[in-house]
C-alpha positions in Angstrom: 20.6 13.2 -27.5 21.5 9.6 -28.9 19.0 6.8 -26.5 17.5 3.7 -26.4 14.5 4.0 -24.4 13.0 0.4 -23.5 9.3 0.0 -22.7 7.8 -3.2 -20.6 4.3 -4.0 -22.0 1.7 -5.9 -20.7 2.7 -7.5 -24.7 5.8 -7.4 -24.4 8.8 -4.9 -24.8 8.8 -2.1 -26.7 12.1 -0.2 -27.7 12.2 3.3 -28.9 15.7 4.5 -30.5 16.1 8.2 -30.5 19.0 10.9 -32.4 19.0 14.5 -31.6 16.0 14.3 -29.7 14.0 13.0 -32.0 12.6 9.2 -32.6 14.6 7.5 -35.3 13.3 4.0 -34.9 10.8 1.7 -33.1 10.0 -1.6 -32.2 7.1 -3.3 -30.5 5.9 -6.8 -31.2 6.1 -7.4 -34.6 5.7 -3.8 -35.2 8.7 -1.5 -36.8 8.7 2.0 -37.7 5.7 4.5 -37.3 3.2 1.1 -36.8 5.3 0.5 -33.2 5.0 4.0 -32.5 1.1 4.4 -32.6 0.2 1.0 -30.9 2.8 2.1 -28.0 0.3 5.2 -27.6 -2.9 2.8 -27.1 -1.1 1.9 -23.7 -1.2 4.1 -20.6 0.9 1.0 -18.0 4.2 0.2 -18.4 7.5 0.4 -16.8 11.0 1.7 -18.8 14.4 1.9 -19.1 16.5 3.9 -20.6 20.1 4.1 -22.2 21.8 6.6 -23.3 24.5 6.9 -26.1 23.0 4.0 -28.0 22.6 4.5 -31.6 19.6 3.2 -33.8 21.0 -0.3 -35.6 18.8 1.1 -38.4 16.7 4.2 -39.0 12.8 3.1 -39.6 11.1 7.0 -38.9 11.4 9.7 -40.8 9.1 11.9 -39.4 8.8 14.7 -36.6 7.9 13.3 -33.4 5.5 15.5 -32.9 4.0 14.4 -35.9 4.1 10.6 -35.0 2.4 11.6 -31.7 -0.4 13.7 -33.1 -0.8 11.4 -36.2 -1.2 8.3 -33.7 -3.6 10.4 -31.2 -5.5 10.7 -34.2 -5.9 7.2 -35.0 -6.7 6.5 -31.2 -9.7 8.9 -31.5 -11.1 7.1 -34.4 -10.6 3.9 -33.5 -13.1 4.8 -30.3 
């Protein structure tokens, strides 16, 4: 599945690209990449959008989601 899933923040907009299911680039702030990814998690309040059969403009992830996730549930446990 080819998406673009946007996120309102309390911070402002967050938008997540994903290809095949899995995410191939993120945005949040002046956050890209795997850093958007994991400050997204520290919110549990916002409302979305999403759209599908838009492509990444650029691919900034690499990684399994389900890495990303339980890398950035991780970081939320130590940071507490």
């Amino acid at each position: 599945n080819t998406a673009r899933l946007t996120v309102h923040y309390p911070i402002g907009d967050g938008i997540f690209y994903f290809a095949e299911g899995e995410v191939v680039d993120a945005r949040l702030g002046n956050l890209v990449g795997t850093d958007a990814v994991y400050k997204a998690l520290a919110y549990d309040q916002g409302s979305f959008r999403i759209d599908t059969g838009i492509p990444a403009p650029q691919r900034t992830i690499f990684e399994p989601w389900a890495n990303l996730i339980m890398e950035g549930l991780r970081l939320l446990d130590e940071a507490r």
